[in-house]
C-alpha positions in Angstrom: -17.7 -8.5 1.4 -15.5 -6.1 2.8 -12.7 -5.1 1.5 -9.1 -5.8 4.0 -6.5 -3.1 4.5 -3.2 -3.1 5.9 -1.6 0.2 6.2 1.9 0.1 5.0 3.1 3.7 5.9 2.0 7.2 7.0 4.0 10.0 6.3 4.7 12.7 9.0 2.3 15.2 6.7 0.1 12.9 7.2 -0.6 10.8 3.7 -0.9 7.0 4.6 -0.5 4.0 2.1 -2.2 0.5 2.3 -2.5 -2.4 0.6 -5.9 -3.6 0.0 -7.2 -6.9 -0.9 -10.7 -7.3 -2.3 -12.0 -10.9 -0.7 -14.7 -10.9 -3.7 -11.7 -10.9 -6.5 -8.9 -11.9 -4.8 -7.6 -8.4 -6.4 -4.4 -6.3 -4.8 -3.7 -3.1 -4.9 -2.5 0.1 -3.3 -4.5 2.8 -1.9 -3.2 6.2 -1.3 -5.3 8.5 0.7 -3.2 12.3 0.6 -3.5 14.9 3.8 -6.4 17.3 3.7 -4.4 20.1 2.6 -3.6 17.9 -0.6 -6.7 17.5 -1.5 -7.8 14.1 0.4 -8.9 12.4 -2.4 -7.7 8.7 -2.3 -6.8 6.9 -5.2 -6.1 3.3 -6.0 -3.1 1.7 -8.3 -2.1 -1.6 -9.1 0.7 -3.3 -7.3 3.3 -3.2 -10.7 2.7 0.5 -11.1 2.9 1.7 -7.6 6.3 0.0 -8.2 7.3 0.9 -11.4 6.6 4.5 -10.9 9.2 5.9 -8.4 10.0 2.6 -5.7 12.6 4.3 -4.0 10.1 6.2 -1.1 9.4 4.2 2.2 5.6 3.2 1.4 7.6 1.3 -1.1 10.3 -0.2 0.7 7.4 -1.3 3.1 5.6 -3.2 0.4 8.6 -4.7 -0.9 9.2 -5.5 2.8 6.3 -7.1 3.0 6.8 -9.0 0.0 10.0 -10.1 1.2 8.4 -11.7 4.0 6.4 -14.1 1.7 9.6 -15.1 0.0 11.6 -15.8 3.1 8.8 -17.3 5.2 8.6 -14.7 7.8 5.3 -13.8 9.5 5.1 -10.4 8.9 5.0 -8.1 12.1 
């Protein structure tokens, strides 16, 4: 199976942030893929420590968005 992305934010240099969801695990986590100039290497993290380490930029506030949305019983957009 393929794995199922949802870009939660690009930044204007052009590094973009999803959450990905592995249908073969049921696993979650965040993938960060960096501009060109930065290298372009992606990387993946858990959920908890994307959070833990910094939560204060906008890919953050997205997933915590997104979270929300769970909690309130929104359809997210």
């Amino acid at each position: 199976m393929s794995l199922k992305a949802r870009e939660l934010y690009r930044s204007t240099n052009g590094d973009r942030w999803s959450l990905i969801r592995d249908p073969g695990s049921d696993g979650l986590f965040v993938r960060h893929e960096p501009n060109l100039p930065s290298g372009g290497r992606s990387s993946d993290i858990s959920i908890g420590a994307f959070l833990a380490r910094g939560g204060h930029g906008p890919e953050h506030q997205e997933l915590l968005r997104l979270i929300g949305t769970l909690v309130d019983g929104e359809e997210p957009a």
